[in-house]
TORNUKE-540644 format. One line per 8 residues: their letters; for each residue x, y negated, z of C-alpha. Coordinates in pm, 1 decimal. Layout:
A> X/Y/Z ~ ...
% end
This chain:
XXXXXXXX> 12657.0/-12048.6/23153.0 ~ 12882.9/-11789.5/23294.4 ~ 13251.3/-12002.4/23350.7 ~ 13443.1/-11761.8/23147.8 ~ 13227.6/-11779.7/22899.9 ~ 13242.5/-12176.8/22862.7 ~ 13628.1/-12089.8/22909.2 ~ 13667.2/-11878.2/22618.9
XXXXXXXX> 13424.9/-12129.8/22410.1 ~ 13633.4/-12402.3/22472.7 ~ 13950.3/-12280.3/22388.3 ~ 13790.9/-12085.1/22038.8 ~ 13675.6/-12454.2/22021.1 ~ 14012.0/-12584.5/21993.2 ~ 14097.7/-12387.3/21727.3 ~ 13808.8/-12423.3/21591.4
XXXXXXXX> 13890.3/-12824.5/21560.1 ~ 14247.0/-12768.1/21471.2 ~ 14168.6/-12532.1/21146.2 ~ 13951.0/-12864.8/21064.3 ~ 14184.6/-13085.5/21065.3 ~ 14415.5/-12882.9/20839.9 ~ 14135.5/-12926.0/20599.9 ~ 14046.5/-13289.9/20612.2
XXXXXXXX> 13771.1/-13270.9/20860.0 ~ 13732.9/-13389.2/21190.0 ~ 13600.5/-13202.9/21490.3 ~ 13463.9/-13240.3/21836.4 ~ 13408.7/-13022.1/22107.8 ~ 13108.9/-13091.2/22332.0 ~ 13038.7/-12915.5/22674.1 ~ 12664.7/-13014.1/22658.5
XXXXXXXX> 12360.2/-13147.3/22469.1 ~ 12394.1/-13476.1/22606.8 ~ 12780.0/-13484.5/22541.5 ~ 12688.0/-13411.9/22154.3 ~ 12422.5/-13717.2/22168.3 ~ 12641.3/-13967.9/22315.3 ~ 12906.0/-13829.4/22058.0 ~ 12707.1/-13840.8/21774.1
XXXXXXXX> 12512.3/-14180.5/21846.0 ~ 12926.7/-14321.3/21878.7 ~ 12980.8/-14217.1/21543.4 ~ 12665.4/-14350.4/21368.4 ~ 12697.4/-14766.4/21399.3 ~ 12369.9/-14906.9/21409.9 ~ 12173.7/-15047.3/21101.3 ~ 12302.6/-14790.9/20920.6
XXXXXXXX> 12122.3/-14590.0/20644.8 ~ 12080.5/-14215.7/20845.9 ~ 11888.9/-13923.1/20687.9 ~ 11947.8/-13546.8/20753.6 ~ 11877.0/-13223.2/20580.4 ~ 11648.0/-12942.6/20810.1 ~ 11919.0/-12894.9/21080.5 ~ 11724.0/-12751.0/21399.4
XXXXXXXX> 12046.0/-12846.4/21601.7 ~ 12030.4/-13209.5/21505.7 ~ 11693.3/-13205.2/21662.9 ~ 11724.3/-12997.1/21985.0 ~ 11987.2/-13212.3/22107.0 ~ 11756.9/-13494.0/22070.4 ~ 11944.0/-13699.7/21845.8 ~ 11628.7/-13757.2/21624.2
XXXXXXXX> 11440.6/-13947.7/21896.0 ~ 11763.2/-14109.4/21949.5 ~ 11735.5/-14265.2/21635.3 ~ 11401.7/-14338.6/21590.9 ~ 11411.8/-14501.1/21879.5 ~ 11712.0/-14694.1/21824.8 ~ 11861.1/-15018.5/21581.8 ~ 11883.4/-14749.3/21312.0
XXXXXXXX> 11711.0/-14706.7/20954.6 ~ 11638.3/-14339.5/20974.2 ~ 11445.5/-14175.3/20709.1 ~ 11277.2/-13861.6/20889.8 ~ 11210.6/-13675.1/20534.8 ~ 10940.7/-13460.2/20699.3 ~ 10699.9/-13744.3/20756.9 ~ 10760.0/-13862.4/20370.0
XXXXXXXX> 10498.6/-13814.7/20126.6 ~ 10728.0/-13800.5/19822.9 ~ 10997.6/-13564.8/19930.0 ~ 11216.1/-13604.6/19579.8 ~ 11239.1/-13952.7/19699.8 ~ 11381.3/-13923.9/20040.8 ~ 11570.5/-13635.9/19942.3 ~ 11727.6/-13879.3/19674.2
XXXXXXXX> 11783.9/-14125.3/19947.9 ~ 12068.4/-13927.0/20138.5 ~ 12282.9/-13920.5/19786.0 ~ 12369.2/-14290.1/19875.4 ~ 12282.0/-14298.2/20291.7 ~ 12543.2/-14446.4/20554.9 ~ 12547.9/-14127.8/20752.2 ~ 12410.6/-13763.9/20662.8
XXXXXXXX> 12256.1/-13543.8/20973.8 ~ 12256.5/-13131.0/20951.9 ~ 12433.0/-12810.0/21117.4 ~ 12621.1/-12508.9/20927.7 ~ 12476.9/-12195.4/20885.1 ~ 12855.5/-12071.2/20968.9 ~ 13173.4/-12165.4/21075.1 ~ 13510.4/-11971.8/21088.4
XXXXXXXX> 13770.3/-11986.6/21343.9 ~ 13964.0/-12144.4/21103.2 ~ 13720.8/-12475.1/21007.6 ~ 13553.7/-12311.0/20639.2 ~ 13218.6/-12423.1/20663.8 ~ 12971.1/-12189.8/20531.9 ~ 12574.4/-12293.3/20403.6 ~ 12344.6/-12148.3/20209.3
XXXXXXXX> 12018.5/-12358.0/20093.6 ~ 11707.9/-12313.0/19859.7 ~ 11641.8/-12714.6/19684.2 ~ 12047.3/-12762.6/19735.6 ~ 11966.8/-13119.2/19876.5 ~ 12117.3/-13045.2/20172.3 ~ 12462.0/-12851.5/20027.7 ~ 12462.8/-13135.5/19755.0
XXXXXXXX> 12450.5/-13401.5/20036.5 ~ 12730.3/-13234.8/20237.2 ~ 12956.2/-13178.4/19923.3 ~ 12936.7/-13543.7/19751.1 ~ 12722.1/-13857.5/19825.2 ~ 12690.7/-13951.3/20152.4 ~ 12968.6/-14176.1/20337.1 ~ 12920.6/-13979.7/20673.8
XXXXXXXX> 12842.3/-13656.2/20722.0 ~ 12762.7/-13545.9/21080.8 ~ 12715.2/-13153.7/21160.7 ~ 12568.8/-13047.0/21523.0 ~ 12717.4/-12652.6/21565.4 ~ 12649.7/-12448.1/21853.1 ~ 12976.2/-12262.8/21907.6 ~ 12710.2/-11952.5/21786.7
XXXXXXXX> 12758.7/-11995.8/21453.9 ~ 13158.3/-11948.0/21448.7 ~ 13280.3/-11648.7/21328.3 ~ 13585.7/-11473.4/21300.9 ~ 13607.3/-11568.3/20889.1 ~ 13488.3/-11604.5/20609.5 ~ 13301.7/-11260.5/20497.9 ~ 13152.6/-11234.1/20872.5
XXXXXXXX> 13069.7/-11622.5/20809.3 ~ 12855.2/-11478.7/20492.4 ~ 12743.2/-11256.2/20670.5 ~ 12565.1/-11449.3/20951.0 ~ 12416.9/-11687.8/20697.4 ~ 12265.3/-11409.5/20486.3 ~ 12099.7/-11199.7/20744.8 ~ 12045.8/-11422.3/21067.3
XXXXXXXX> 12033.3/-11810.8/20950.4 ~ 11848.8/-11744.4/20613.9 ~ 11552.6/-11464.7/20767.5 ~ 11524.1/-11688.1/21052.6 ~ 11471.3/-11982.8/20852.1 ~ 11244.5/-11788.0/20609.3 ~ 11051.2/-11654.4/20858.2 ~ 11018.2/-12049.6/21025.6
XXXXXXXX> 10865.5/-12134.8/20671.1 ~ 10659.3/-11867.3/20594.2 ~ 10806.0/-11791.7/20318.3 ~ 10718.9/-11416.4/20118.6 ~ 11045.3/-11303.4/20098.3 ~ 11175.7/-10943.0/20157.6 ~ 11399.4/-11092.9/20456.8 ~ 11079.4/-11214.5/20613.9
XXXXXXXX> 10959.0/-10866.1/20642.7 ~ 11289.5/-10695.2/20728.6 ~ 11480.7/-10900.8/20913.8 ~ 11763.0/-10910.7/20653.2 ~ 11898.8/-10993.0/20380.7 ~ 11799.7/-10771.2/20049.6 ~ 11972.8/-10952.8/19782.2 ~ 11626.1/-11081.2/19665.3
XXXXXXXX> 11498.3/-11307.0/19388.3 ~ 11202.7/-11330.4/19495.2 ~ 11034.7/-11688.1/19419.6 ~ 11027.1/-11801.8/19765.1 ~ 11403.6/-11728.3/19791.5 ~ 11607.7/-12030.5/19989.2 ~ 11968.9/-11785.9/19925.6 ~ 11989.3/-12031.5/19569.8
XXXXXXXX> 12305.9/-12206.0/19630.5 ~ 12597.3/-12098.3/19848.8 ~ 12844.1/-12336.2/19969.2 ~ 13173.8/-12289.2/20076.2 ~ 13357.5/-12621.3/20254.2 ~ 13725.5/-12492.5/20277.9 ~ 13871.0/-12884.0/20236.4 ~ 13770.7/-13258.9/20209.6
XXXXXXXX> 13869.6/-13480.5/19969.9 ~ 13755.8/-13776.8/20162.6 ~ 13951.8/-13794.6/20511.3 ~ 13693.7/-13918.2/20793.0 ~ 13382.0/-13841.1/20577.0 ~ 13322.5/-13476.2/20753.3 ~ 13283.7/-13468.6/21120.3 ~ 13148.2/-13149.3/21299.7
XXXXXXXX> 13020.4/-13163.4/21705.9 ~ 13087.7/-12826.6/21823.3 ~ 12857.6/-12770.9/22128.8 ~ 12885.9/-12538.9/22449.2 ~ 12541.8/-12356.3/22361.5 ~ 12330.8/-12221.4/22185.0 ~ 12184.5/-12400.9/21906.3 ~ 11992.4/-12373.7/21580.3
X> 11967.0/-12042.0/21380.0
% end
């Protein structure tokens, strides 16, 4: 990456992690993949109860294999037959596992989801929560936050499931109700309650949708 570039991301990245803090949350910045393991695997003690929601970031820093592979009880929910069960599971789990669909500059988290176990999971339940963000998902605030999670993460992430949806087709968002809709529940993470239970690993790249 071009060094002005990973300049300018740094700094943003600063005040990034600063607007978090003024809301309860903690935040890391992370020049590479490997930095965000070694972070993340530091904040996740071993033996403890780790699920996630559908985060692509969590897995292209490799931080899956890293706990499968590790003195961790991980729940992987995609190889579970009963997926109420192990979505159920992360209500009460150690540590929770996803990305943002948006951030702003100054640390609102922005996610939109279709079942809500994920936005449930990172509003109330689990002790932990963990986020992997690529410093491509922060945006100036929050209507251009909106923005990016209505017309790139959700057709993206309709398109990755197949899903009929007008977005699928177009690219962008329509405002749809159509059945296969995953724009169900919006949340909006502007404080936390809980001091130390949100912790978000911005990373130097390019991550997730």
């Amino acid at each position: 990456m071009n060094e002005n570039i990973l300049k300018r991301n740094e700094l943003l990245a600063q005040k990034v992690i600063k607007g978090l803090a003024s809301r309860n949350m903690t935040g890391y910045y992370c020049a590479t993949r490997q930095d965000a393991l070694e972070k993340a695997l530091s904040l996740i003690p071993e033996g403890s109860n780790v699920t996630m929601g559908g985060g692509m970031s969590v897995h292209e820093i490799g931080l899956v294999e890293a706990l499968k592979a590790g003195n961790y009880n991980f729940l992987d929910r995609d190889e579970c037959e009963d997926k109420r069960k192990a979505m159920l599971f992360a209500y009460d789990a150690d540590v929770f596992l996803s990305s943002t669909n948006a951030i702003t500059e100054d640390g609102v988290l922005i996610n939109i989801d279709g079942n809500a176990n994920r936005v449930s999971a990172i509003a109330q339940g689990p002790k932990k929560v963990v986020m992997i963000v690529g410093m491509n998902k922060v945006c100036s605030d929050v209507d251009g936050a909106l923005k990016r999670a209505r017309n790139v993460a959700a057709p993206i992430n309709s398109q990755r499931f197949g899903l009929n949806t007008p977005c699928t087709k177009t690219g962008a968002c329509m405002d749809c109700k159509s059945p296969d809709t995953i724009c169900c529940q919006f949340l909006i993470t502007r404080f936390s309650r809980h001091k130390d239970r949100i912790h978000i690993i911005l990373v130097n790249e390019n991550l997730g949708f």
